[in-house]
N, C-alpha and C positions, 0 to 999 in steps of 0.2 A: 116542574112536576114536584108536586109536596111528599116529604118522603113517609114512610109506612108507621103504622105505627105499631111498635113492639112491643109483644110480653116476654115475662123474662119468669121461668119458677124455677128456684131452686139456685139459694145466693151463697155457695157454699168457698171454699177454699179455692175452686175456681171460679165458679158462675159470679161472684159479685164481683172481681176486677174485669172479668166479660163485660155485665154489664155495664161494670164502670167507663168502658168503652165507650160503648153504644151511644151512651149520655153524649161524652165528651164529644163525638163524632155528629151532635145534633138530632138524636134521636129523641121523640116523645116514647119513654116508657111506661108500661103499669108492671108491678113485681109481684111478686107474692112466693113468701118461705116461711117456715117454721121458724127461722129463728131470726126475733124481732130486731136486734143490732144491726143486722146486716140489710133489713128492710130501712129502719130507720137514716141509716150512712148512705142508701140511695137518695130515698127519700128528700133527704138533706142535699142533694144534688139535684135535684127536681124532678126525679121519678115519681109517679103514682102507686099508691098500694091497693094493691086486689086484694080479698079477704077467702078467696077461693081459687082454684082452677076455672071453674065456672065465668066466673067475674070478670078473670085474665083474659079467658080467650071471647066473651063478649066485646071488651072492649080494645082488640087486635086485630091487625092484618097481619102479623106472624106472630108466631108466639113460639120462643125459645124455650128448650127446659133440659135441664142439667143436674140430673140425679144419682142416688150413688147405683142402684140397680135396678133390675127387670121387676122385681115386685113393684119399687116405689114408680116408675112410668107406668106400670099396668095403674094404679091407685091413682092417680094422678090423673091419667087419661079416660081414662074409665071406672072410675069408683064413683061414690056417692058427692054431688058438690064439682063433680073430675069435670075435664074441658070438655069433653064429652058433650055434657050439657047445653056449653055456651056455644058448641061449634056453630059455624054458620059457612053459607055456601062463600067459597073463596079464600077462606083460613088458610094461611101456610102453618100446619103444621112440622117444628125443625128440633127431631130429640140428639143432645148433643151429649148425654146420658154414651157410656158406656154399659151395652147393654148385648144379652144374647142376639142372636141376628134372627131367629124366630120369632122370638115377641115383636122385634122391629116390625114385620110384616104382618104379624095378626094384630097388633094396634092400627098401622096405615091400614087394612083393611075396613076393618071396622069406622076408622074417619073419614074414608073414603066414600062411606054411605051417606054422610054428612054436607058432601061436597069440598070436603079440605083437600088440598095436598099432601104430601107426606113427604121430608127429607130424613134420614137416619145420616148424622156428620159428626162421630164420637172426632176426640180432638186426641195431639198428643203435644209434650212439651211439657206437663205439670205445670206448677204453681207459676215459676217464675215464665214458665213460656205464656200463660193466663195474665199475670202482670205485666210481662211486658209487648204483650199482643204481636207472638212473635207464634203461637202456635201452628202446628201443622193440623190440619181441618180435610177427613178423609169422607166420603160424602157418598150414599147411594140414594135414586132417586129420578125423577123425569128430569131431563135437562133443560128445558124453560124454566122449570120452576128453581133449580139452580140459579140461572142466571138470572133471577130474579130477586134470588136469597143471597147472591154472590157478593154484591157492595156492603153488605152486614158480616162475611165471614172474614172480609180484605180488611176490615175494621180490628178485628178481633186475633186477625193470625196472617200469616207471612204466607202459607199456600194452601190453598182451597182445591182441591180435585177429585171432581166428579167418579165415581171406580164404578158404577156400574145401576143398576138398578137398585130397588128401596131391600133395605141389609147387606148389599154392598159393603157401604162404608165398615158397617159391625162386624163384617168378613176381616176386611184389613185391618180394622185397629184390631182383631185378634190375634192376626200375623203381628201387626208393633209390638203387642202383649209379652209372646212369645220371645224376641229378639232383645226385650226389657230384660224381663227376669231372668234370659241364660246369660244375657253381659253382666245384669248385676251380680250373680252367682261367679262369673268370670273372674270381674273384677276385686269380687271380695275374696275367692281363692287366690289372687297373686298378691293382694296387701296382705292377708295372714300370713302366707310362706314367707315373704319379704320382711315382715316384721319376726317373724318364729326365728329368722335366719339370724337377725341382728340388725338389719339394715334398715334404716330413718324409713318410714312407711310414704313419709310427703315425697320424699328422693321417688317412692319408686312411681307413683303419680305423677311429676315431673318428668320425669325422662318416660313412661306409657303415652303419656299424650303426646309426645313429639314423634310419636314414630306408628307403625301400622296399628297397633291395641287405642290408637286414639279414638275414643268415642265421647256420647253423650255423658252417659253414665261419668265416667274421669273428670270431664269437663263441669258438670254443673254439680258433681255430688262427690269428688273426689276426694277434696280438702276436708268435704264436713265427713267423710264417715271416719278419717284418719283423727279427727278432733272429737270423737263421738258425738257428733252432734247429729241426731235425726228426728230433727222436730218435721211434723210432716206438710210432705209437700204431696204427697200422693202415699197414703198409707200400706203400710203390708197387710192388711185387712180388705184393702179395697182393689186392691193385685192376686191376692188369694183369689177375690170373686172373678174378676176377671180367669184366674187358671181355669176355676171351674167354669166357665164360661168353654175357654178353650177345649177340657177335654171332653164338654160334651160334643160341640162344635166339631171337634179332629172322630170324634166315635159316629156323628151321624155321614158325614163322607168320607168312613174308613182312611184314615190318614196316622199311618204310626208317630209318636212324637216321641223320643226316645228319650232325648234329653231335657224336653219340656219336662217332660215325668217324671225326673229326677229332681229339678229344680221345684214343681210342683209339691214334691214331697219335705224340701225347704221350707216352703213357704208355711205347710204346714206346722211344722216342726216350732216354727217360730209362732203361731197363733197359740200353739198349746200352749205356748210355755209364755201365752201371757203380753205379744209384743204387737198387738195385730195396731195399736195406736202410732207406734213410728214408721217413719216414713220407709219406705221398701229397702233404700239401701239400707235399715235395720238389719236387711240378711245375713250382712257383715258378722252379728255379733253370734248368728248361729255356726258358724265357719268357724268364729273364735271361741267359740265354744268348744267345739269337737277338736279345736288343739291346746286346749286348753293355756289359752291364753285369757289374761285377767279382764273382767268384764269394763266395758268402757261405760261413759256418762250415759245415760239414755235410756239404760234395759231397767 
């Protein structure tokens, strides 16, 4: 059985090692993004380039797309040139877009008149989970059409699972959301205190990861925020939108977040003042900030 053939829009900090995937794993792709580098490095791989949404999803049996938010999938999907257009009966459409879980549904509505599918499968792991196709891939949506889209997500990330119906998936990566930014708020409150006290900041990342405070956060971003380095891998600008994503989300099924709300007001904190381009653990240097400790490389 000859396998599908894939569009892929939107080749950004994660979607082009996605795609780079896809290639390697033997897929025929057609791409299509804004920015022409990232088109061209497929390309160069033997990806086809679409010159539209339109274009991509004529010339596909699913079509990926991986944007930074609910405006640019609405635009995307349905604006002028949008796949929309090119839908045809039997499209799998799959937004891997972190994205409100409302738009999720009134977009698959709307393609559903088309005769497409609809999968909503935001992903989490960041950059280096995107490079090293280790991703966890949260999924709402029919289950045939899952297991149909499934040998493309096992390409791309380490566990693929189904949660529920189409904005499912958008539900839980808002819960991951959530559990991000209060670890990373965690976590950058015990390096300040730890460094404010006198104590080597790498020492105390070394000895947190060996014991119950082990997490993601320590483990993949632990070292760079102690060496200020937070070139991005997932931005504080695009963890902002996700918050607000969440509190509109926790406001329409009355859900208190007490201490999302706290950290949400971090987040902000740091957009004003200019940081929304580094990468989230940046939040670090708001925390260092208000102990006034000297600002690291990065801000």
């Amino acid at each position: 059985m000859s396998k599908p053939k894939i569009g892929f829009i939107g080749l950004g900090i994660m979607g082009k090692p996605m795609a780079g995937h896809l290639i390697d794993a033997g897929y025929e792709l057609v791409v299509h993004n804004r920015n022409r580098d990232a088109v061209d490095e497929l390309v160069g791989k033997g990806a086809a380039e679409a010159y539209s949404g339109k274009e991509v999803a004529e010339q596909s049996d699913i079509l990926i797309t991986m944007l930074p938010d609910s405006p640019d999938v609405e635009s995307v999907v349905l604006g002028e040139g949008g796949i929309i257009e090119g839908a045809h009966d039997g499209l799998i459409f799959v937004d891997m877009s972190t994205i409100a879980p409302s738009v999720t549904t009134q977009v698959g509505e709307v393609l559903a008149k088309k005769g497409v599918q609809s999968l909503d499968a935001p992903v989490s792991g960041g950059d280096i989970g995107a490079q090293n196709a280790t991703l966890s891939i949260m999924v709402g949506g029919d289950e045939d059409t899952f297991n149909t889209v499934k040998p493309l997500f096992d390409v791309m990330g380490q566990s693929a699972i189904l949660c529920g119906p189409l904005g499912a998936g958008q539900t839980v990566k808002a819960c991951n959301q959530i559990l991000v930014a209060v670890t990373i708020a965690g976590v950058s409150e015990a390096l300040t205190m730890g460094t404010k006290a006198g104590v080597d900041p790498i020492k105390v990342v070394q000895v947190l990861s060996g014991g119950l405070a082990r997490c993601g956060v320590l483990e993949n971003r632990g070292e760079r925020m102690v060496n200020g380095d937070f070139d991005p891998g997932f931005r504080i600008r695009l963890h902002y939108k996700d918050l607000n994503i969440i509190q509109k989300t926790s406001n329409d099924f009355g859900v208190p977040l007490p201490v999302t709300s706290e950290v949400f007001e971090l987040f902000k904190t740091a957009m004003v003042k200019g940081r929304g381009e580094l990468d989230h653990s940046g939040l670090l240097t708001i925390i260092e900030d208000m102990s006034n400790i000297q600002a690291r490389t990065g801000q």
